[in-house]
C-alpha positions as a printed Julia matrix, in Angstrom:
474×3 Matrix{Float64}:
   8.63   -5.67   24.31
   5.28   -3.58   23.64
   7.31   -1.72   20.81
   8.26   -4.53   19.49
   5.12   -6.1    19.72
   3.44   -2.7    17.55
   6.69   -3.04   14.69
   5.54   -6.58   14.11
   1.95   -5.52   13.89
   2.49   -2.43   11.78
   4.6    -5.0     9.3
   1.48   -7.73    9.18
  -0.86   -4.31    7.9
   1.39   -3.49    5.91
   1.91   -7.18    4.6
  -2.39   -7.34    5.01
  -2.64   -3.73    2.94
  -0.3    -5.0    -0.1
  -1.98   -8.24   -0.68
  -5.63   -6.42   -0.82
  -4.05   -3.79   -2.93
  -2.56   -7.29   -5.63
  -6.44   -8.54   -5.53
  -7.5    -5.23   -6.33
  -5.49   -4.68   -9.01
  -6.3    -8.48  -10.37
  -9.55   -8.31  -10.07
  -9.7    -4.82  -11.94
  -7.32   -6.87  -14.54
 -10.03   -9.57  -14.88
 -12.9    -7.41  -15.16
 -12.82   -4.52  -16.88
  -9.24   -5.22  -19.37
 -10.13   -8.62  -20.37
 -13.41   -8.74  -21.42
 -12.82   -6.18  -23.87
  -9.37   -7.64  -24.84
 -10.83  -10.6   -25.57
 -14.47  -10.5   -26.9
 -17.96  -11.35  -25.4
 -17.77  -14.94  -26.77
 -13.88  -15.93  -25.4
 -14.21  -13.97  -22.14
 -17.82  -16.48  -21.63
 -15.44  -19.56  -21.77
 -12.8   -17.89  -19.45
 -15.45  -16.81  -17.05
 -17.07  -20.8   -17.15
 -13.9   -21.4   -15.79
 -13.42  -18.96  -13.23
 -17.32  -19.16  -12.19
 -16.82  -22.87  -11.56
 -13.64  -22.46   -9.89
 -13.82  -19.97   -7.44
 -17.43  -21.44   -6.37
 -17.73  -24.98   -6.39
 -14.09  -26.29   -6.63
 -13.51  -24.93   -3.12
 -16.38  -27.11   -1.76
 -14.86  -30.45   -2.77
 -13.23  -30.52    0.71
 -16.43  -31.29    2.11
 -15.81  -29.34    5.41
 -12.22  -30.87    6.3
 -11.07  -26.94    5.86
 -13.65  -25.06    8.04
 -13.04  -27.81   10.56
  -9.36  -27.57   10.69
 -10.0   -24.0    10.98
 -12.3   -24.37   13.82
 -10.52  -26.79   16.09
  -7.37  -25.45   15.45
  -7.77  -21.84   15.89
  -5.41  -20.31   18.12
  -2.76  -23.04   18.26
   1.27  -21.73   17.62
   2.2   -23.53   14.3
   4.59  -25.72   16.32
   2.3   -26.6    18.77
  -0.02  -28.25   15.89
  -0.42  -32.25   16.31
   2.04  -32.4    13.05
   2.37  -36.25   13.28
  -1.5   -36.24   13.23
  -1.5   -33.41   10.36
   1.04  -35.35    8.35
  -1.34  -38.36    8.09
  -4.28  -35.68    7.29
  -2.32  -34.09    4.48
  -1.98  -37.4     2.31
  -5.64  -38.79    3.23
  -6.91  -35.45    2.15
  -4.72  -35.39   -1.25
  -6.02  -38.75   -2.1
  -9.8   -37.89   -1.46
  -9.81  -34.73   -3.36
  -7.4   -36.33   -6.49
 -10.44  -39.7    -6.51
 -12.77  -36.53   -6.49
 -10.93  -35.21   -9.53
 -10.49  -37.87  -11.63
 -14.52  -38.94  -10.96
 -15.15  -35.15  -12.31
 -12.78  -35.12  -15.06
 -14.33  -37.98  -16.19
 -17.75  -36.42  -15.84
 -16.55  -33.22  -18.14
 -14.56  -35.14  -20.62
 -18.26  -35.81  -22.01
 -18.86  -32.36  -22.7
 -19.9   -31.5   -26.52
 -18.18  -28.12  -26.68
 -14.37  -28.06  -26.99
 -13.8   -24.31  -25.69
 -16.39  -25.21  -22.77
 -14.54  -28.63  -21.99
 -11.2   -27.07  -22.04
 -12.54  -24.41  -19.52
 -14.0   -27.46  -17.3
 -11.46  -30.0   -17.73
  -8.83  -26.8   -16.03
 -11.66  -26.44  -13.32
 -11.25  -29.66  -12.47
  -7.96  -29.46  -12.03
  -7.9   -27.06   -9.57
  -9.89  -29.14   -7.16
  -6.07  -30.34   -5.03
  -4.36  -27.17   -6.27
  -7.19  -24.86   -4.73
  -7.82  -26.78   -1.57
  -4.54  -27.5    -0.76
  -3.56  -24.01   -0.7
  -6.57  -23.08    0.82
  -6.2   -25.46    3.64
  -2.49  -24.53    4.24
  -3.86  -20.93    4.39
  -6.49  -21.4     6.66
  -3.82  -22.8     8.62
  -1.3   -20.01    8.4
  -4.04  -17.64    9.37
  -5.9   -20.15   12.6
  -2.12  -20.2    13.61
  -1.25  -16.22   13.74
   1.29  -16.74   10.52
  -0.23  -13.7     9.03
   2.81  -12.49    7.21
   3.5   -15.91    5.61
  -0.45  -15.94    4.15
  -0.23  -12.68    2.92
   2.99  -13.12    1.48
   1.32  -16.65   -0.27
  -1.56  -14.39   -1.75
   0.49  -11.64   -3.11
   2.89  -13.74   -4.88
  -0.18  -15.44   -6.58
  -1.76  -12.58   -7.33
   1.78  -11.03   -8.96
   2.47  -13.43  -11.18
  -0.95  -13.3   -12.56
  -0.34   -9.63  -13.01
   2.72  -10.19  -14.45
   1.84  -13.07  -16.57
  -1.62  -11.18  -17.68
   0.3    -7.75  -18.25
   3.04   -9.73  -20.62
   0.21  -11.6   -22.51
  -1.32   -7.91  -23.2
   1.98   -6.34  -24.49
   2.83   -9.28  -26.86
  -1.03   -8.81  -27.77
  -1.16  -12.63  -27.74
  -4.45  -12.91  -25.13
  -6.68  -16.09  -25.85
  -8.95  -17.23  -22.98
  -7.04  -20.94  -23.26
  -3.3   -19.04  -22.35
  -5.38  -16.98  -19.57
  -6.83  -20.49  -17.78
  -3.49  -22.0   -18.21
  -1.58  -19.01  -16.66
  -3.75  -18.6   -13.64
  -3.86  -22.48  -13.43
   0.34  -22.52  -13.46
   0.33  -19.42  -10.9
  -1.77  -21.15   -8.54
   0.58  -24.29   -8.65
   3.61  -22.33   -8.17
   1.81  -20.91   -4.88
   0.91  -24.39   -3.58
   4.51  -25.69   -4.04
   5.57  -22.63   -2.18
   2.99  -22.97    0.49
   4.04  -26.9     1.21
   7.68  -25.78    1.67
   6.77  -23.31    3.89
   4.14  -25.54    5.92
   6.75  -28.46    5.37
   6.92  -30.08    8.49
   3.0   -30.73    8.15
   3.88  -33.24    5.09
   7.34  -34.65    5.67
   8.22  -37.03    8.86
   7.21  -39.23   11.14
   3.26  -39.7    10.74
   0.44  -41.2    12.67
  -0.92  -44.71   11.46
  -3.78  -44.59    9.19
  -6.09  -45.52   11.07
  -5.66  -43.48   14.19
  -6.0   -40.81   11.72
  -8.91  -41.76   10.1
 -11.41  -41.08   13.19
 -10.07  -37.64   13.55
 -10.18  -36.75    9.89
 -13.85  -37.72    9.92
 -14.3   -35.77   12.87
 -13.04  -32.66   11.02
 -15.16  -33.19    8.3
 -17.89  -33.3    10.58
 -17.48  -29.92   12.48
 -16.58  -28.08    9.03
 -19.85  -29.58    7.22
 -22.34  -27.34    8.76
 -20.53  -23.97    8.28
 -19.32  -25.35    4.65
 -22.96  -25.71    3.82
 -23.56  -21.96    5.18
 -21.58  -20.98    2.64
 -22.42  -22.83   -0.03
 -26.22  -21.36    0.1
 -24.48  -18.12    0.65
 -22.66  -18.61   -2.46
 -25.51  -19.57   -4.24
 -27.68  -16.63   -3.33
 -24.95  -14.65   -5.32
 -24.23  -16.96   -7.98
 -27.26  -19.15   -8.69
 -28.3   -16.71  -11.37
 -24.62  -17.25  -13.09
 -25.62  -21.33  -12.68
 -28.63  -21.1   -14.57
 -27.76  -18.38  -17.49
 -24.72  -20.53  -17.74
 -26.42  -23.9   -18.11
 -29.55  -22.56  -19.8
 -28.5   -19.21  -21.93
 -25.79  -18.84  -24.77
 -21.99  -18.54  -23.99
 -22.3   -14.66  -24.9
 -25.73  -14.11  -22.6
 -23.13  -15.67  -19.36
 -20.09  -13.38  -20.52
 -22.72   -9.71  -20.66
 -24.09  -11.3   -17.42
 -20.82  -11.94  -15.67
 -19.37   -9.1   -16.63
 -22.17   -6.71  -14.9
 -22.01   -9.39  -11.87
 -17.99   -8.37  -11.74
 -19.02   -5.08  -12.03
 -21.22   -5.38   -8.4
 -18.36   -6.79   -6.81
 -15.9    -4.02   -7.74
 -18.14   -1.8    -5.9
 -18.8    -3.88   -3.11
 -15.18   -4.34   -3.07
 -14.93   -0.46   -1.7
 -17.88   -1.09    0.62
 -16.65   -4.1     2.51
 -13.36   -2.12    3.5
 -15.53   -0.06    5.91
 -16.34   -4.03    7.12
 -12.7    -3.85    8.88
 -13.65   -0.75   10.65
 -17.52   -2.03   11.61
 -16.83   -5.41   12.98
 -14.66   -4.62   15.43
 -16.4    -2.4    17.11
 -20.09   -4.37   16.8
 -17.3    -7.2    18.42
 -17.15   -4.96   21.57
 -20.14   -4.53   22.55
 -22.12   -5.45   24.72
 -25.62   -7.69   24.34
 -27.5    -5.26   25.78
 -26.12   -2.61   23.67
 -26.9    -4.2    20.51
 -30.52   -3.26   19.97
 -29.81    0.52   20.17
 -26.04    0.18   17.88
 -28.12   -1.37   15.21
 -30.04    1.53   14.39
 -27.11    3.46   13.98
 -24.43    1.85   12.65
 -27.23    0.7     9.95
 -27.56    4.16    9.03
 -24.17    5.05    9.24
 -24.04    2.02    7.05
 -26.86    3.04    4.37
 -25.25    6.43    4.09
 -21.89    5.27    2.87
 -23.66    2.46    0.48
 -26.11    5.49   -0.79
 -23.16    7.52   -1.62
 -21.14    4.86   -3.25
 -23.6     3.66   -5.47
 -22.88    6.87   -7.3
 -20.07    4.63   -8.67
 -22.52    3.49  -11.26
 -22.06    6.92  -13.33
 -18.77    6.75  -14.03
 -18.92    2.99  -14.6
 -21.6     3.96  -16.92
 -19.52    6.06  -19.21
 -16.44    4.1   -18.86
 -18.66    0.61  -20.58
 -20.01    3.17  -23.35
 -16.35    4.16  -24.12
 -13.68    1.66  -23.48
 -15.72   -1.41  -23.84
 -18.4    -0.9   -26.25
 -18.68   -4.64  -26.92
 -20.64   -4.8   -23.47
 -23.13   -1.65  -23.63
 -25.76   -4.32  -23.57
 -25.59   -4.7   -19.65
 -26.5    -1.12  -19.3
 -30.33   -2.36  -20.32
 -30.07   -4.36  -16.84
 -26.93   -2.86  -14.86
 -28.9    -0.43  -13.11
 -31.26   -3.36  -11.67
 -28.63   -5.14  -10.16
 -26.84   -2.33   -8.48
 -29.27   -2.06   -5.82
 -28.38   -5.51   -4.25
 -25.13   -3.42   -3.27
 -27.43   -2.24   -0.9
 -29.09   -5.59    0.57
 -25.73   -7.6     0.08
 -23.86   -4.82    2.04
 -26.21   -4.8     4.82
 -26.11   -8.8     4.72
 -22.16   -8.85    5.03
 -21.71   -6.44    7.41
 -23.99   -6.02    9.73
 -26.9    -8.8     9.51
 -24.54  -11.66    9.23
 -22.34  -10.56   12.4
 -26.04   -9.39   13.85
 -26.99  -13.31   13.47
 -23.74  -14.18   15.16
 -23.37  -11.99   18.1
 -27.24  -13.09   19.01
 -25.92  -16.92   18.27
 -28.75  -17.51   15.17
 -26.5   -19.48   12.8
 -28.93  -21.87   11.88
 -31.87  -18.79   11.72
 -29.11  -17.3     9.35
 -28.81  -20.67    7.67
 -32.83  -20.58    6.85
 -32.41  -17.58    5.48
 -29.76  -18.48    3.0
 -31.69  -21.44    2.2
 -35.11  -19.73    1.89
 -34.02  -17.37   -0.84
 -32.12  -20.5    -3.25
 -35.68  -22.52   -2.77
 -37.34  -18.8    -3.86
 -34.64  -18.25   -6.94
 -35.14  -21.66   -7.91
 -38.72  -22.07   -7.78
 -39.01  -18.47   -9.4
 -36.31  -17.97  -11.69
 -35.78  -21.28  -13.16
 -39.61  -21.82  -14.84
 -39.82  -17.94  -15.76
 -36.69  -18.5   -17.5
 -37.31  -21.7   -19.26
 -40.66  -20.3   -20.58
 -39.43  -16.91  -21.82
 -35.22  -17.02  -22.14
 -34.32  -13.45  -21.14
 -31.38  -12.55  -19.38
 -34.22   -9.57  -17.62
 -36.13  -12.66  -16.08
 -32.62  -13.48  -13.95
 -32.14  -10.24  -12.96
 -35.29   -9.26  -11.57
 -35.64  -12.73   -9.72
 -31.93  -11.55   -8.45
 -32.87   -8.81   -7.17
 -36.34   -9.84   -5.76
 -34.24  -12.93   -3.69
 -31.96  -10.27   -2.49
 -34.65   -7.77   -0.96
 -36.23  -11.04    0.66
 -33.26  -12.31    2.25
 -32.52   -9.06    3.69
 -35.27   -7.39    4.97
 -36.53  -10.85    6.42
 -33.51  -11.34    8.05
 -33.56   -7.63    9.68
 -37.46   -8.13   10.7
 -36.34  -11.58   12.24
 -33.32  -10.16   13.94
 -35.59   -6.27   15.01
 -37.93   -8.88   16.81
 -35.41  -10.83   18.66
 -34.02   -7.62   19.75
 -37.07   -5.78   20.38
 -36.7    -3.13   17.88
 -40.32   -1.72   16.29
 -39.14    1.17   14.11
 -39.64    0.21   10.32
 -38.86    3.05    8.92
 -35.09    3.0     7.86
 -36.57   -0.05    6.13
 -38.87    2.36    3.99
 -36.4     4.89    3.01
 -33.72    2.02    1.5
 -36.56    0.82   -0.72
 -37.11    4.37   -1.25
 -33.39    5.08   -2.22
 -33.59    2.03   -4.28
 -36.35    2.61   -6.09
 -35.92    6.07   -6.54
 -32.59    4.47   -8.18
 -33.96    1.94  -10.91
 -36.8     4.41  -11.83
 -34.13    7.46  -12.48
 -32.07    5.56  -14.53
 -34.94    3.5   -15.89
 -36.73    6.39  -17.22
 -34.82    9.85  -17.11
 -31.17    8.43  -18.61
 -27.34    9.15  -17.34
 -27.82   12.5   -16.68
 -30.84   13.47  -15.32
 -30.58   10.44  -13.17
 -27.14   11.31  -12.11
 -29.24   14.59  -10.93
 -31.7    13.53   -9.41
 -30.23   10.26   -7.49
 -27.08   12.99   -6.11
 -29.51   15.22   -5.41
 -31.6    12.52   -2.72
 -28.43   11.05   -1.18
 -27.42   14.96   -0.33
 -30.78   15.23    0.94
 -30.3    12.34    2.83
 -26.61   12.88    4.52
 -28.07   16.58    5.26
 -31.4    15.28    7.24
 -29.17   12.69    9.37
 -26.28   14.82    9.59
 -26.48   15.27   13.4
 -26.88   11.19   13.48
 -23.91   10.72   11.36
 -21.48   12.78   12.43
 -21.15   11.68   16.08
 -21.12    8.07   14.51
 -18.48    8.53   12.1
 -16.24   10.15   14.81
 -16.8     7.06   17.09
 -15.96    4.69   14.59
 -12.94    6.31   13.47
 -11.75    6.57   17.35
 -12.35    3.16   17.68
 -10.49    1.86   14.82
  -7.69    3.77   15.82
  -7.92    2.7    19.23
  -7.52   -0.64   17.96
């Protein structure tokens, strides 16, 4: 039984490994090949689309997701209330298709026909995207992890497919792109009903015992769908306003270098699946002395892979020339890799284990009310894409470092000085590349992070060796 047990659960890795490995690839496709395949001014419209669609078309479920998640966690698939569920599925089809039809009307309105085609297909994802997400969540609350994974990969192959064939016929417009990720993340929901099936199709609860306990979902799910949504627009309230405000081409340079973050915080957040499970384990009154260290085991792995801006560097200046414009601001935004990694990773499951959701909530909140109140009249009084980026940036080191001096006090921690060597590290970062160039900075920025794993080497170490015995403990 317990080998069979460890074949199923090497098979879901492997299943787990493949689909990260399609998103990679994807997201690689998305942000580095096509912006330079199609232009600054088409790859603005296509990322409209994709801003508004993977940010605030996943919201329009109004918390009915989290709180399916939440209340349903742990069940066996079969053991789900599916007369209840089946009653769910068409209540929540109607209230996000009213929801769509209210928007599309909204959108139709827009002046710009490239920017109303790329809203009119963001609108249209609202059932498509929340449908499948909700049948994921669902897959995943209920221990179906092959089935999800098996659901994201084949989305996330027939976009490759579909992009790859669009790049050998050398027939790439930004309209065919919407339209093929649109039609690939149909094909995925179709696939995910049949699979989830006997949530939509059978007998089914009456409407109105149903209607209390939809409600009810809704109103568990609200509070941690609200959590993310200042989450999301820490990261993406600077996209909201150059997109609103600034020209088509000002949001494509600017979305581009945002992309550019999240490839390397891609790399960063796979040490996440080593980290959390062993901050998981243990115990309260171990936490105060594990921050310290796994926040410099932390720092030193974010340190070193920030080096990834020198090759990313050279790789704009050669293969996509069109874009060498972010490299007067790229280099400001890749220190929030540091705060942002520290957020994900060890703050945010910090707040958790200590039960401060609604501290970590503030804290979310706090830094929108700062962008907004200092981004958006700096910007409308001088227009400059520099304005965004250093409000970015300033929200960022807020959010973070108030969030560690909250969390160091309920924990009784005094020691401020790993504190003073990341804004060290970061500002020994901007002023290298600010003032010495590619090469010298390259120099000077290796040479400090060598300095740096050398001084905590006997810290380090010891750390990494724990968490690698851990994760394969696990």
């Amino acid at each position: 039984m317990a080998n069979g047990v460890i074949r199923r659960g090497i098979a879901n890795v492997k299943y787990v490994l493949l689909s990260q490995f399609c998103y990679y690839v994807v997201t690689f496709l998305t942000a580095f090949v096509l912006p330079g395949v199609l232009g600054v001014v088409p790859n603005g419209y296509y990322q409209i689309y994709f801003f508004y669609t993977a940010n605030f078309v996943g919201l329009m479920h109004i918390g009915f997701n989290d709180g399916i998640y939440l209340k349903f966690g742990g069940y066996e698939f079969d053991k789900l209330p599916q007369e209840l569920f089946r009653t769910f599925m068409r209540l929540y089809i109607c209230m996000n298709g009213i929801e769509m039809l209210a928007l599309l009307a909204v959108v139709l309105w827009e002046p710009n026909p490239n920017k109303r085609f790329a809203f009119v297909f963001a609108v249209l994802n609202i059932l498509v995207v929340n449908l499948s997400a909700l049948l994921n969540y669902i897959n995943q609350a209920t221990g179906r992890i092959r089935l999800y994974s098996f659901i994201v990969i084949a989305q996330q192959v027939q976009l490759i497919a579909g992009l790859v064939v669009l790049f050998l016929l050398r027939h790439v417009d930004f309209r065919t792109v919407i339209v093929l990720d649109f039609a690939a993340k149909t094909v995925v929901v179709f696939i995910n009903v049949a699979c989830c099936r006997d949530l939509f199709f059978g007998k089914r609860a009456p409407w109105r015992a149903a209607w209390g306990p939809y409600w009810d979902n809704i109103r568990v799910g609200v509070k941690l769908m609200i959590a993310n949504l200042m989450a999301m627009l820490v990261m993406g309230a600077g996209k909201l306003v150059m997109e609103r405000l600034g020209t088509v081409a000002d949001f494509s340079e600017y979305s581009f270098a945002s992309n550019a973050i999240n490839i390397a915080m891609a790399f960063i957040s796979a040490v996440g699946l080593v980290l959390y499970p062993v901050l998981c384990r243990l115990e309260r009154k171990t936490l105060p002395y594990y921050f310290q260290r796994i926040n410099r085991l932390l720092c030193a792995f974010i340190f070193s892979m920030m080096l990834l801006y020198y090759p990313l560097v050279v790789v704009i200046r050669v293969f996509l020339p069109k874009y060498d414009a972010v490299l007067s601001y790229l280099h400001l935004l890749f220190p929030i890799v540091i705060m942002q990694s520290k957020m994900q990773m060890l703050i945010n499951n910090y707040y958790e284990s200590l039960r401060e959701e609604r501290a970590m909530m503030w804290a979310n909140l706090s830094a929108v009310g700062l962008f907004v109140a200092v981004a958006l009249p700096l910007y409308l009084w001088h227009p400059s894409v520099l304005v965004i980026v250093w409000a970015t940036l300033g929200v960022f080191v807020w959010r973070c470092y108030a969030s560690e001096l909250f969390l160091k006090r309920k924990m009784g921690i005094h020691s401020m000085r790993n504190m003073f060597e990341e804004w060290g590290m970061g500002g020994l970062f901007i002023v290298a590349n600010s003032l010495l160039g590619w090469g010298p900075g390259l120099m000077l920025y290796a040479a400090a992070v060598a300095a740096y794993l050398l001084y905590y080497r006997r810290e380090l170490l010891p750390a990494v060796r724990t968490v690698m015995q851990s994760a394969l403990d696990r």
